[in-house]
C-alpha positions as CSV (number, residue, x, y, z in Angstrom):
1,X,159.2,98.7,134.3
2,X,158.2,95.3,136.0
3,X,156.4,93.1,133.4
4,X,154.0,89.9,134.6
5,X,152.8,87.2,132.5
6,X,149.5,85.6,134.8
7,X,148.6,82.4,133.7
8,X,144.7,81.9,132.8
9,X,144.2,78.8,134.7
10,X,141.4,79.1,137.9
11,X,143.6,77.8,140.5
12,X,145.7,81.5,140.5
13,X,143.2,83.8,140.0
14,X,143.1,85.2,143.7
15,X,146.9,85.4,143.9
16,X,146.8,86.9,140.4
17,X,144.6,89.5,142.5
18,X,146.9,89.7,145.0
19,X,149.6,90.6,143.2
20,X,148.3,92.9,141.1
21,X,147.4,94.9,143.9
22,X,150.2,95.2,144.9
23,X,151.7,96.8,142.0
24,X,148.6,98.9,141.6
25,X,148.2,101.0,144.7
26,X,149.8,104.3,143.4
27,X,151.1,104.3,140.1
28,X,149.0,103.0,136.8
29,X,149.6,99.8,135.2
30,X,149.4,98.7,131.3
31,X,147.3,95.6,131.0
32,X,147.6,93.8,127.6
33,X,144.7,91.0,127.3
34,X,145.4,88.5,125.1
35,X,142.1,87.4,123.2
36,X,142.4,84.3,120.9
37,X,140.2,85.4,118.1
38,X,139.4,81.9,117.0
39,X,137.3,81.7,119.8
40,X,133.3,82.3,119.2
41,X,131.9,85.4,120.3
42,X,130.4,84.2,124.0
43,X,133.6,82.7,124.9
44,X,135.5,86.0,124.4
45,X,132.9,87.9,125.5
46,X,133.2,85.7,128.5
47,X,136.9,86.1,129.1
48,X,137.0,90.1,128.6
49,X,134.8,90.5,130.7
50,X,136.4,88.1,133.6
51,X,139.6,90.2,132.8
52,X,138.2,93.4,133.1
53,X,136.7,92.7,136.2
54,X,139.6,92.1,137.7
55,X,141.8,94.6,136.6
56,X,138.4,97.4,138.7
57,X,139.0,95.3,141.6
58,X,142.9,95.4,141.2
59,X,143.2,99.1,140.4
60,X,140.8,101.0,142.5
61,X,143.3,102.7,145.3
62,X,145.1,103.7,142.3
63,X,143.9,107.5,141.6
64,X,144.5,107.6,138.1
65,X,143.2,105.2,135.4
66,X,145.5,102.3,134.2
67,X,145.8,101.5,130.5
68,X,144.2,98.6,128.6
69,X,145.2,97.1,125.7
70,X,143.5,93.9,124.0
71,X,145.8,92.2,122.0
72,X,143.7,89.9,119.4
73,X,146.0,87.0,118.8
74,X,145.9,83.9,116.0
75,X,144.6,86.9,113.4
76,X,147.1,85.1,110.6
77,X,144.2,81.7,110.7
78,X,141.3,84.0,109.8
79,X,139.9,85.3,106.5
80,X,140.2,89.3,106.3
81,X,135.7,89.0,106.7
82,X,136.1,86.3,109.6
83,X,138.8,89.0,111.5
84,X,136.5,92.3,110.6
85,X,133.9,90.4,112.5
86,X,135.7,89.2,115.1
87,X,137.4,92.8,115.7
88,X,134.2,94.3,115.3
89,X,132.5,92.1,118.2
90,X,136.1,92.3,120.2
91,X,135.7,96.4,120.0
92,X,131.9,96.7,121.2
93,X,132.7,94.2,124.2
94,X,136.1,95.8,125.4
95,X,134.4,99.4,125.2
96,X,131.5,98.9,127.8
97,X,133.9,96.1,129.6
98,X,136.8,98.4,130.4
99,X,134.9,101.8,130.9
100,X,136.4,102.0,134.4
101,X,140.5,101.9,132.7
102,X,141.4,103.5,129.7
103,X,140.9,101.6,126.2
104,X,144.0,102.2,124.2
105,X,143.2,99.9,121.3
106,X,142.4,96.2,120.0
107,X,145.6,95.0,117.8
108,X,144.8,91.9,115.8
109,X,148.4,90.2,115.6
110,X,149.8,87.1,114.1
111,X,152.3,86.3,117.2
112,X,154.9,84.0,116.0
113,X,156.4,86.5,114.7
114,X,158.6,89.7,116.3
115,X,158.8,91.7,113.3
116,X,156.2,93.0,110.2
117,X,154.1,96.1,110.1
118,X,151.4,95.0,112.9
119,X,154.3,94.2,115.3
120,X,155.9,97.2,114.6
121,X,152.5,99.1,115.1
122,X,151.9,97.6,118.5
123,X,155.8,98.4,119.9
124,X,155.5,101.9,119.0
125,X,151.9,102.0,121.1
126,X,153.5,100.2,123.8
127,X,155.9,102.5,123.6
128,X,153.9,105.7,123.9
129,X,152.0,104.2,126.8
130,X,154.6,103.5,128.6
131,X,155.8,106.9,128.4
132,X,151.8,108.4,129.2
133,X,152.2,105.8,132.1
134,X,155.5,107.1,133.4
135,X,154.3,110.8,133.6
136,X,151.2,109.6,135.4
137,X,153.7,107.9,138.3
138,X,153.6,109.2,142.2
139,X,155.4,112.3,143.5
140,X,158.4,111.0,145.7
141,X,160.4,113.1,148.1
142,X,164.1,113.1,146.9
143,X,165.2,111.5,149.9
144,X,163.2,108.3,149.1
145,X,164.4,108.0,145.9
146,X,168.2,107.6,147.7
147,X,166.9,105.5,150.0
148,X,165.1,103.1,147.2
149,X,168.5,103.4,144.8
150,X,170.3,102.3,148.0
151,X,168.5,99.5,148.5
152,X,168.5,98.4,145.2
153,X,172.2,98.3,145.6
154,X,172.8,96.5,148.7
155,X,170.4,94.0,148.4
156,X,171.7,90.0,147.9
157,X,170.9,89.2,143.9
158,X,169.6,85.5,144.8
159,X,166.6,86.8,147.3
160,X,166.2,90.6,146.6
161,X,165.0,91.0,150.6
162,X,167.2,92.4,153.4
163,X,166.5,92.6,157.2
164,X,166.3,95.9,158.6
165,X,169.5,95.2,161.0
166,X,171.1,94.5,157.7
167,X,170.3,98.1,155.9
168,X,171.0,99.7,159.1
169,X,174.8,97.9,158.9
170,X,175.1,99.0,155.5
171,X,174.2,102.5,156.2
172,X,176.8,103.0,158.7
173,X,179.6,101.7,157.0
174,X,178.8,102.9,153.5
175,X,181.1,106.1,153.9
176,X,179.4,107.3,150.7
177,X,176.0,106.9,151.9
178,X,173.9,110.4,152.3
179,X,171.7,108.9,154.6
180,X,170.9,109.5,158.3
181,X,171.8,106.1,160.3
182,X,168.2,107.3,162.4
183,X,166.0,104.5,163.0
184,X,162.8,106.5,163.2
185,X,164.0,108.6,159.9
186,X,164.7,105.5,158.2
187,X,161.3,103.6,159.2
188,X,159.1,106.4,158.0
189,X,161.0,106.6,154.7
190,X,160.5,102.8,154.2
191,X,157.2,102.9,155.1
192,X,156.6,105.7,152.5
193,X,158.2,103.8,150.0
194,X,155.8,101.0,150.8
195,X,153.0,102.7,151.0
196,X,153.9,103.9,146.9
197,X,153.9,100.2,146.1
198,X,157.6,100.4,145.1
199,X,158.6,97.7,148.2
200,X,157.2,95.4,151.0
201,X,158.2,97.1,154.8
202,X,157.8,93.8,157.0
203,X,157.8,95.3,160.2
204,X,157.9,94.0,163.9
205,X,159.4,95.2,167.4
206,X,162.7,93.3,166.7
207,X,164.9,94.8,163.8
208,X,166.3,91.0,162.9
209,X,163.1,90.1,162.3
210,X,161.7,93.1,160.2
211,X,162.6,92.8,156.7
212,X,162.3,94.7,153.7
213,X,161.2,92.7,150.3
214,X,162.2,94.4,147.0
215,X,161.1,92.1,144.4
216,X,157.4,91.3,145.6
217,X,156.5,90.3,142.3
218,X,159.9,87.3,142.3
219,X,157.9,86.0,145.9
220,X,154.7,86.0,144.4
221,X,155.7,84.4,141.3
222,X,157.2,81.8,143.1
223,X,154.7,81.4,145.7
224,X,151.7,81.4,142.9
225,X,153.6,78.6,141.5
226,X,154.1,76.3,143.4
227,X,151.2,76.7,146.3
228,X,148.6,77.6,143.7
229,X,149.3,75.2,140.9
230,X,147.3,72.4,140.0
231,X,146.9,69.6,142.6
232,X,147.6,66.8,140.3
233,X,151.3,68.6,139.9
234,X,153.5,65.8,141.4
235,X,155.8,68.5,142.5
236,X,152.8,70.0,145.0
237,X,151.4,67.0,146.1
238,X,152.9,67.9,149.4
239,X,151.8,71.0,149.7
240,X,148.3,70.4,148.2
241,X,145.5,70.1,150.8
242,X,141.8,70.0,150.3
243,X,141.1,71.6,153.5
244,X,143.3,74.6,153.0
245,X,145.6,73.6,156.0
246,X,149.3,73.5,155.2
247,X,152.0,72.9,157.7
248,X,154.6,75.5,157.5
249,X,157.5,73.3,157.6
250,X,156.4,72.3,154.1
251,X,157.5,75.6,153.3
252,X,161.6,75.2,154.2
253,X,161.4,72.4,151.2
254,X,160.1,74.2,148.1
255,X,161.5,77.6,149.6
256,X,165.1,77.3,150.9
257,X,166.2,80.7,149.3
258,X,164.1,82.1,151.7
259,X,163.4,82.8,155.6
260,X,160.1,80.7,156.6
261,X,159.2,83.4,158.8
262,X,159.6,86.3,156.5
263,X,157.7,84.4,153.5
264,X,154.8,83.7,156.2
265,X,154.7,87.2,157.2
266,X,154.7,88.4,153.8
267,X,151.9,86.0,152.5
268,X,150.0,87.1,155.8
269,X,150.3,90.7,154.8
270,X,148.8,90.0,151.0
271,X,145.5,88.2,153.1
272,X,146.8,84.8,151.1
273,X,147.1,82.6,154.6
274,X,146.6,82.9,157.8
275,X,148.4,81.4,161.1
276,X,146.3,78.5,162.5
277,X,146.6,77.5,166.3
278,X,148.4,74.2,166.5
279,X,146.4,72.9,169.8
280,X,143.1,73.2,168.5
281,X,144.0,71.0,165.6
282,X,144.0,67.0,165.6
283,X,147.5,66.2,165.6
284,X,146.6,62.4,164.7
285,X,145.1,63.8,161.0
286,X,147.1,65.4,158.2
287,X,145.9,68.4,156.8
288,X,144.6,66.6,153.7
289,X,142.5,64.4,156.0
290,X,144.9,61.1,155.9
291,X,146.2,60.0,159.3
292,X,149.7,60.4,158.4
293,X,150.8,63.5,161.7
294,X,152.2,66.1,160.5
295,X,153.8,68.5,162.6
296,X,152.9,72.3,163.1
297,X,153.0,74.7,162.8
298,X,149.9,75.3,160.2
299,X,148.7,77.7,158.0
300,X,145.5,78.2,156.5
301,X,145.3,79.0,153.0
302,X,141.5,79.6,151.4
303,X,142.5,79.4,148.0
304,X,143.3,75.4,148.7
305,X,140.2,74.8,149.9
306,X,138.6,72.0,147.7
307,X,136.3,70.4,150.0
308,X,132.1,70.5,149.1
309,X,129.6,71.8,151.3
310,X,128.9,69.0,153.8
311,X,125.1,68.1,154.3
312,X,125.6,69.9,158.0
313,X,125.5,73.2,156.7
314,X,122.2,73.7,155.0
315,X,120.4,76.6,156.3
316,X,117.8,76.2,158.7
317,X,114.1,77.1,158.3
318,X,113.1,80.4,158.7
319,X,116.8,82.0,159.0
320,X,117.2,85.9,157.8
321,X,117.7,85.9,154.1
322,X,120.2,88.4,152.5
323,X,121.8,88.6,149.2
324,X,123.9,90.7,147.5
325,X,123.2,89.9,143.5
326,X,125.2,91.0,140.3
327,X,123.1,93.0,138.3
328,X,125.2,92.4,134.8
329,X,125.4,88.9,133.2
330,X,128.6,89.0,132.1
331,X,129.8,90.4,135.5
332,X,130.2,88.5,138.7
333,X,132.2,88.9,142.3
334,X,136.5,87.9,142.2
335,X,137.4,84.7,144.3
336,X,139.5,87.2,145.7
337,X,136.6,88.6,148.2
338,X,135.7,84.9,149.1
339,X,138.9,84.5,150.1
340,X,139.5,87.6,151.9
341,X,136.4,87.2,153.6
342,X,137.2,83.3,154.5
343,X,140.3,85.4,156.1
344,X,138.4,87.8,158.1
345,X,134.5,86.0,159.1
346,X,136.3,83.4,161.0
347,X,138.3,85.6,163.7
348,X,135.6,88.5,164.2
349,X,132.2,86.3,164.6
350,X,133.4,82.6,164.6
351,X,133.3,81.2,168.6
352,X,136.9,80.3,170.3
353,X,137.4,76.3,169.5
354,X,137.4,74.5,173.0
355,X,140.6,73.2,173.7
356,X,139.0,69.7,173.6
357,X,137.8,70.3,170.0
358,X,139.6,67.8,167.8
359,X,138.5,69.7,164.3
360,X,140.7,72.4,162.2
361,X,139.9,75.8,163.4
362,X,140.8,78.9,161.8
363,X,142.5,81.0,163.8
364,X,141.6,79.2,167.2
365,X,138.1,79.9,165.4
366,X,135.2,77.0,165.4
367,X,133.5,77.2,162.3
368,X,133.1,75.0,159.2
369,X,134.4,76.2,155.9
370,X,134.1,74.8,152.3
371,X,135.3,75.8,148.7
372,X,132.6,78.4,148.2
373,X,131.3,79.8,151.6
374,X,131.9,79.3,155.5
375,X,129.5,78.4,158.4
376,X,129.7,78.7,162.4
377,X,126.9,78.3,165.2
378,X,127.8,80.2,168.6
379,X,126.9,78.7,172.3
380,X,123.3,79.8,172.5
381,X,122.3,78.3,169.0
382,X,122.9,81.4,166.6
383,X,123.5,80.1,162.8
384,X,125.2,82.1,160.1
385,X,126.1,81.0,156.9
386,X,127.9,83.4,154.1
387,X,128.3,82.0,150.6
388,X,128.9,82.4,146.8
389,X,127.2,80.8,144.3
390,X,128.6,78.5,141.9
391,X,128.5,81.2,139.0
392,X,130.1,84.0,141.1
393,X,127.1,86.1,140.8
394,X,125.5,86.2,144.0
395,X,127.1,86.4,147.7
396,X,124.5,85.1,150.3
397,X,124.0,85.6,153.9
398,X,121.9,83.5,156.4
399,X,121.3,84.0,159.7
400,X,119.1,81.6,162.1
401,X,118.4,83.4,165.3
402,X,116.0,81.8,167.8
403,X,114.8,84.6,169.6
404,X,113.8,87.3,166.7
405,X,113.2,89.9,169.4
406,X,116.6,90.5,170.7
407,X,118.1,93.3,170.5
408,X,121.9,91.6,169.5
409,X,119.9,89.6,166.5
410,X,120.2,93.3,164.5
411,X,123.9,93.8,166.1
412,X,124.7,90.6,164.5
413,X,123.1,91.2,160.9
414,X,124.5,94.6,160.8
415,X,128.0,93.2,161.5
416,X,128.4,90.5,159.0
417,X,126.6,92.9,156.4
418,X,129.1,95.5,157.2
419,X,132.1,93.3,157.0
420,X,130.4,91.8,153.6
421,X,130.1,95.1,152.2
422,X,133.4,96.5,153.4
423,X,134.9,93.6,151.3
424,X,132.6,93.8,148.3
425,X,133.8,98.1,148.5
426,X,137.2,97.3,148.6
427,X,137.9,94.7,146.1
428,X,135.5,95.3,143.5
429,X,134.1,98.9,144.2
430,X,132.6,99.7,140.5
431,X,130.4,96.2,140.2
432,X,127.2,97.1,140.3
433,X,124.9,95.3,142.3
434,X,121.4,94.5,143.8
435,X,120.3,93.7,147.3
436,X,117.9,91.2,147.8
437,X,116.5,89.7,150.7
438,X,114.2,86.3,151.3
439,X,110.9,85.9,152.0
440,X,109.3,83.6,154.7
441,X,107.8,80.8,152.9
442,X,104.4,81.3,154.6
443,X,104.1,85.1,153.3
444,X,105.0,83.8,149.7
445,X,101.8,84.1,147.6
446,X,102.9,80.5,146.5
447,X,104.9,79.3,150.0
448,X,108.0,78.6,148.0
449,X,111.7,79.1,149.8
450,X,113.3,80.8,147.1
451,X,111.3,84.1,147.2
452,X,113.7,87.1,147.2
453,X,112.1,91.1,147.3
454,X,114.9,94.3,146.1
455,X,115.9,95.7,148.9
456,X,114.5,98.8,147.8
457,X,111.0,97.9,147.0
458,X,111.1,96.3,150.6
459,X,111.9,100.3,152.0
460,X,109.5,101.6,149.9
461,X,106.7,98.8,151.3
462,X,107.3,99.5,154.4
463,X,107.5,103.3,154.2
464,X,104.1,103.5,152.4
465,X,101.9,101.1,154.4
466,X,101.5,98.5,151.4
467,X,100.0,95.2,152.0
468,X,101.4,93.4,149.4
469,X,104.9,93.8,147.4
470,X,106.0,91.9,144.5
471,X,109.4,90.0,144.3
472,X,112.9,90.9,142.8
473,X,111.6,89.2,139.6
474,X,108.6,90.2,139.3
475,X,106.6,86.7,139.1
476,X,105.5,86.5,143.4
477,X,103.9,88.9,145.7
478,X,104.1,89.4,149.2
479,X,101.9,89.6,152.2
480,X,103.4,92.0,154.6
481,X,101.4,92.0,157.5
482,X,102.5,87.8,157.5
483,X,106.4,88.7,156.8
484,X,106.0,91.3,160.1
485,X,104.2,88.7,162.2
486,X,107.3,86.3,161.5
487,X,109.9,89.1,161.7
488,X,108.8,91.7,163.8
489,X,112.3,93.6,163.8
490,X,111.7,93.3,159.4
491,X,112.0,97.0,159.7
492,X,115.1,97.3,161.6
493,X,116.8,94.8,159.2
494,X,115.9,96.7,156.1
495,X,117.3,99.9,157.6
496,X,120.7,97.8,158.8
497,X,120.8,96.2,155.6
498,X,120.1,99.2,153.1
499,X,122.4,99.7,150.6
500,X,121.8,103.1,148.7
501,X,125.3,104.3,149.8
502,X,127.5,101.5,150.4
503,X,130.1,102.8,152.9
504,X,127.1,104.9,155.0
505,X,125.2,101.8,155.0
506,X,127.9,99.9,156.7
507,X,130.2,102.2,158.8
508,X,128.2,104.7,161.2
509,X,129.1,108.5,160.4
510,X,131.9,109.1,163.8
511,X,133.6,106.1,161.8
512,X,133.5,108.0,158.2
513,X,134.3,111.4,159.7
514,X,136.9,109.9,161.8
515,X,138.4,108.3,158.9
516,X,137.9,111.6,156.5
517,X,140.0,113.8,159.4
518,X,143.0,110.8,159.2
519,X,142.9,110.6,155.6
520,X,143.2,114.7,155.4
521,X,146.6,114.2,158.1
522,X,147.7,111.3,155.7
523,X,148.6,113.9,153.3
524,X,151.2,114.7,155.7
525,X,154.9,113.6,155.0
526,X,156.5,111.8,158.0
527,X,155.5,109.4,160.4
528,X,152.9,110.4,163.2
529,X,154.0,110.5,166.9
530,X,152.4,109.9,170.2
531,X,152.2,113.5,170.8
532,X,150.3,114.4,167.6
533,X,148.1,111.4,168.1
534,X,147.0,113.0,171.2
535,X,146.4,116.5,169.9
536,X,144.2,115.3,167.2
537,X,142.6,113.4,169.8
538,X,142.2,116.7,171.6
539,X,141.3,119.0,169.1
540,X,138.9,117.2,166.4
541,X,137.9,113.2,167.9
542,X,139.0,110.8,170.3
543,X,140.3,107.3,168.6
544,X,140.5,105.6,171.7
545,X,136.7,106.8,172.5
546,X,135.4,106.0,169.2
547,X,136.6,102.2,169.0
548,X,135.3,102.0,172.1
549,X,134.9,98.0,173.6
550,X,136.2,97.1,169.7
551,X,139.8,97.1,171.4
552,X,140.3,93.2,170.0
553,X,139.5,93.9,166.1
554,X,142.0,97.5,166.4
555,X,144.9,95.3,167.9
556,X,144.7,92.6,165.3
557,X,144.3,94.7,162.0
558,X,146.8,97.8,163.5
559,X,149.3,95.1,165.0
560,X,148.5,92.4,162.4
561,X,148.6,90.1,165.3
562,X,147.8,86.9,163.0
563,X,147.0,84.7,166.4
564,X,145.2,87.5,168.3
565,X,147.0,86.5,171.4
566,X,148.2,90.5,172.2
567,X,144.6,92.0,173.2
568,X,143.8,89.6,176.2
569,X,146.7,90.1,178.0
570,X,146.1,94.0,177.5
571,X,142.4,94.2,178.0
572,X,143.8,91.9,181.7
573,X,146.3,94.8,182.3
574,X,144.1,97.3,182.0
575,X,140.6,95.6,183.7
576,X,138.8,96.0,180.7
577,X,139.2,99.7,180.2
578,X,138.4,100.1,176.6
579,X,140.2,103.7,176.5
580,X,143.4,102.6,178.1
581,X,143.6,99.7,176.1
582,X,143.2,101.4,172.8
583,X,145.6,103.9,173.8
584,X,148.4,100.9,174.8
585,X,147.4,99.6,170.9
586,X,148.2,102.7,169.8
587,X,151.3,103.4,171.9
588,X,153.0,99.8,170.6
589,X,151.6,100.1,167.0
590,X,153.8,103.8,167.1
591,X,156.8,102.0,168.6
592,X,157.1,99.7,165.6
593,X,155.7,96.7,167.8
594,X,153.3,95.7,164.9
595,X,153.5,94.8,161.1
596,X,151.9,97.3,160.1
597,X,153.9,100.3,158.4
598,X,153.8,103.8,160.8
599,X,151.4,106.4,158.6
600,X,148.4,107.9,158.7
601,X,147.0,106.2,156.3
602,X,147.2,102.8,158.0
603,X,145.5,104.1,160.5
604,X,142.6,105.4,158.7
605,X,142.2,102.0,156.5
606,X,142.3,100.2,159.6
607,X,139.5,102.2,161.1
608,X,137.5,102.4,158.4
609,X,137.5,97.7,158.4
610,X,136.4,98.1,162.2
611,X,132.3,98.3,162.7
612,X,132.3,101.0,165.2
C-alpha cells in the first residue's frame, strides 16, 4: 500500500490531481480527509466539498468506487454539545458531498495521540478497508506479476526508474529469470502493467532512451515540491516564473538524481508541462520577464502562470457567448481542467508564431495566456477567448467572428466546445452543470452585456416559434427575431453547442462507435499488430478513413510528439494523402516509435480527444 500526505495549500492542487490519477486508474483508493472541527460550519462545508470534488475528478476511470473516510481532528478542544454539533453538520455535508465514493465513516479524533479507544477504533476501520480495498484490486495475468516482482528487484534504490536497455541486460543474465528476453513480449507486458497504474512505461523508438518509472508517486512528490511550492520559497526562486516558462536546464540543479530527459518526458506524460520552441522565444528576456538570457531549452508549465489578464484581451463586441456554469454552490470546476486545457487550446486552434515574433509561444503556438484563461486571434481577424472565473464556477468561451455567415464560424465553435467538453468529461465527469449562452446587447429587453439564456430554453425557443424567451435567471427576456437578425446561424450554434448528452454533443457518432468497437478489442490481452489493425479496418471501420485530414492531432496525441514536428514531414512524404499518412502514424506508433504505450485502449482514448 502506497500512502500520500497532499498538502492543502493552492499552489499544488493540480499536481495533487495529477498524481492522484495516477494511482487511481484501476484499482480503488482510501481517501482520509482531515476536517479541523474547530472550524465554523461554512469553512468545512467549504473544504469537503473542495475535497470531494477532486477525489470524482481523480477516480472516474477507476470502475469501482474508492473509499472515503473523514477524519474530524482537534475533537479533544471541544465540549461533548460543541462536537455533537459539529459531527452532526460534518455527517449531513460528507453524505450528499461524497455520493459518488463510498462514505465509510466520520471519526472525531484527538490526534496527538497514537493510542486510546478512538485511535484504536479508527486502525481497526482502516484496517478492514484496506482489506475491502485489496479484494476490489485488478485481475493481472501471472506473467505480469513476475515481470512487476522483477522489476522491483532490479531497480537502483536511490531513483526507482530503469531504462529499458537496462531490464533487457538484466533479463538475459539473470539465469534465474522465467522471463522471455522478447522485446515485443516484454513491451506489451510493461505496457499492461502501465496501463493497471502499477508503473510509468516511458516509451520511444530508441531502448536507451525508454524508461520505465516505478515509484511515480517519489517523482511527483518531489517535483510537487519543489516546482509547485510557493514562490516566495528562496529555494524556487529559480525556478519560479510568472509566465509559466521554465528553462529546462533549471531542472539538472534541483534534480541531479535524475535524467533531465526522462523527468521531462514523464511530466509531459502527466499534461503538467509542455516543450516550448526555443526560436520563437526572445532570447534577450528571462522567462520571468527580467533581461537576464537564459538559455533553452524551455518548458511551459500552466500551473506557474501568475500573470493577470492584460487589458488586450477583453472580448470584443458582439463575440459568440458560451458558458458552461456550475449548477451547485458548493461545487466548482478543478484547476486541473484549466490547466489541461492551457496544454491542449494552444497547439490545436492557436496560429504558428512567425519566426520574427519575439513573444513566448506555446508550443510554437501565438496566443496570449494568463492565470485564469488563454486568448489567440488567427490571420483573418478570428478572436477566441476561453476562461474561468475567479470562483471556479463558470468556464467561458468567446468567439469574435467577422463574417457570421461562414460556414468555418460553426466549424470553429463546435471545435473549441468539443475540446472544452471533452475536458470538463474527463476530469470532472459527475459535476453537474448548466449551459448558458449570451445575448446580444440589442435583443436584451434592457441592452445590458451580461444577458445569458439556458441552453435549453434557447432549443426550446427556437423549436416552438417563440418571440420572446426569458434569461437563465429569470429577471430579462429576449427578442428573438433581433438575436436571429444579428446571428443568423443562432440555430446552428445551439444545435453544435447542445449539451443534453455530453460525449454525443461533442464527438459525431463514426467517432463514438469507432471508439465503442476499440474499447470492446481492448478487452483483449496482448498488444495489437499491423495485421490486426488492418482486419479491423476491413471488417467493422476504417481508422485511417475516419480521421480523415485530422492526420496532425492523431500524430501528436498517438506519438506524443510534444513539438509536433513528426506530421509535416509525413503529410510532405505522402502529398497530403490523409489515408496514407494515418496509416504511417499508425505503422510507427505500432513499432514503439512514440511515447505512448502499444494497446488498444490508447488507441481508443486517443480517438475519442480528436473532433472527427
Amino acid at each position: 500500500m502506497i500512502i500520500y500526505d497532499l498538502a492543502g495549500h493552492h499552489q499544488y492542487f493540480s499536481s495533487h490531481s495529477a498524481c492522484l490519477e495516477a494511482i487511481s486508474l484501476n484499482s480503488p483508493a482510501i481517501f482520509l480527509l482531515l476536517q479541523d472541527l474547530r472550524k465554523d460550519p461554512e469553512a468545512m462545508t467549504k473544504e469537503v466539498y473542495y475535497w470531494s470534488t477532486m477525489i470524482d475528478g481523480v477516480c472516474h476511470k477507476c470502475p469501482k468506487q474508492s473509499s472515503v473516510i473523514v477524519v474530524g481532528t482537534h475533537a479533544d478542544l471541544l465540549t461533548p454539545e460543541q462536537l455533537t454539533r459539529k459531527l452532526t453538520h460534518l455527517q449531513s455535508v460528507a453524505v450528499f458531498a461524497t455520493s459518488h465514493q463510498k462514505l465509510v465513516s466520520i471519526i472525531p479524533l484527538d490526534v496527538r495521540y497514537t493510542y486510546g479507544a478512538e485511535m484504536d477504533k479508527f486502525k481497526a476501520l482502516l484496517d478492514e478497508t484496506k482489506k475491502y480495498i485489496i479484494s476490489m484490486g485488478p485481475y493481472i495475468p501471472f506473467h505480469c506479476h513476475l515481470m512487476f516482482a522483477f522489476i522491483k528487484e532490479k531497480l537502483p534504490r536511490n531513483t526507482g526508474i530503469l531504462t529499458f536497455s537496462d531490464l533487457l541486460v538484466n533479463i538475459l543474465t539473470d539465469s534465474d529469470s522465467f522471463i522471455q528476453p522478447d522485446i515485443f513480449t516484454i513491451t506489451s507486458i510493461l505496457n499492461t502493467l502501465s496501463e493497471k497504474g502499477l508503473i510509468v512505461f516511458i516509451q520511444s523508438g530508441d531502448p536507451s532512451y525508454s524508461w520505465i518509472v516505478l515509484h511515480k508517486e517519489s517523482i511527483l512528490k518531489n517535483v510537487n515540491g519543489t516546482l509547485f511550492a510557493d514562490p516566495s520559497n528562496k529555494k524556487c526562486t529559480p525556478i519560479a516564473s510568472n509566465t509559466g516558462i521554465v528553462p529546462s536546464a533549471v531542472l539538472n540543479k534541483f534534480f541531479p538524481q535524475y535524467d533531465i530527459e526522462m523527468l521531462i518526458q514523464f511530466m509531459i506524460r502527466f499534461e503538467l508541462c509542455q516543450a516550448v520552441d526555443l526560436s520563437q522565444i526572445d532570447t534577450n528576456m528571462a522567462p520571468d520577464g527580467s533581461s537576464n538570457p537564459c538559455l533553452g531549452p524551455f518548458l511551459f508549465f500552466p500551473a506557474l502562470v501568475s500573470v493577470c489578464r492584460p487589458s488586450s484581451t477583453e472580448v470584443p463586441i458582439n463575440s459568440f457567448g458560451w458558458s458552461m456554469i456550475v449548477s451547485s454552490p458548493e461545487k466548482f470546476f478543478s484547476t486541473r481542467i484549466l490547466h489541461v486545457l492551457l496544454h491542449r487550446l494552444p497547439f490545436k486552434f492557436a496560429p504558428p508564431a512567425a519566426q520574427t515574433t519575439p513573444i513566448h509561444s506555446v508550443r510554437n503556438r501565438r496566443c496570449t495566456i494568463w492565470s485564469r484563461g488563454i486568448m489567440w486571434v488567427n490571420e483573418t481577424g478570428v478572436t477566441t477567448i476561453v476562461e474561468m472565473s475567479e470562483t471556479f464556477q463558470s468556464l467561458s468561451l468567446s468567439i469574435f467572428y467577422p463574417d457570421r455567415t461562414d460556414p468555418n464560424y460553426l466549424n470553429l465553435v463546435h471545435s473549441v466546445v468539443a475540446v472544452i467538453k471533452n475536458a470538463c468529461q474527463e476530469f470532472c465527469p459527475h459535476l453537474e452543470v448548466l449551459d448558458v449562452i449570451s445575448c446580444p446587447p440589442e435583443a436584451s429587453s434592457d441592452h445590458s452585456k451580461d444577458t445569458m439564456l439556458e441552453l435549453l430554453s434557447l432549443m426550446d425557443a427556437l423549436d416552438n416559434n417563440k418571440r420572446s424567451v426569458s434569461d437563465w435567471k429569470g429577471q430579462k427576456y429576449v427578442e428573438m427575431e433581433k438575436w436571429i437578425r444579428i446571428e443568423p446561424c443562432l440555430p446552428y450554434l445551439v444545435g453544435v453547442s447542445a449539451s443534453q448528452v455530453p460525449c454525443a454533443s461533442v464527438v459525431p457518432q463514426s467517432s463514438l462507435k469507432l471508439s465503442k468497437l476499440i474499447r470492446t478489442e481492448s478487452q483483449q490481452e496482448g498488444t495489437p499488430t499491423m495485421p490486426e489493425l488492418l482486419l479491423f479496418s476491413t471488417k467493422k471501420l476504417n481508422i485511417a478513413d475516419l480521421i480523415g485530414v485530422n492526420y496532425s492531432e492523431f500524430a501528436i496525441l498517438l506519438l506524443n510528439d510534444a513539438t509536433g514536428a513528426i506530421w509535416p514531414a509525413l503529410a510532405q512524404q505522402h502529398h497530403l494523402n490523409a489515408k496514407q499518412i494515418n496509416m504511417e502514424i499508425l505503422q510507427r506508433w505500432i513499432q514503439g516509435q512514440g511515447m505512448r504505450p502499444v494497446t488498444w485502449g490508447t488507441l481508443a482514448n486517443v480517438l475519442e480527444k480528436i473532433h472527427m
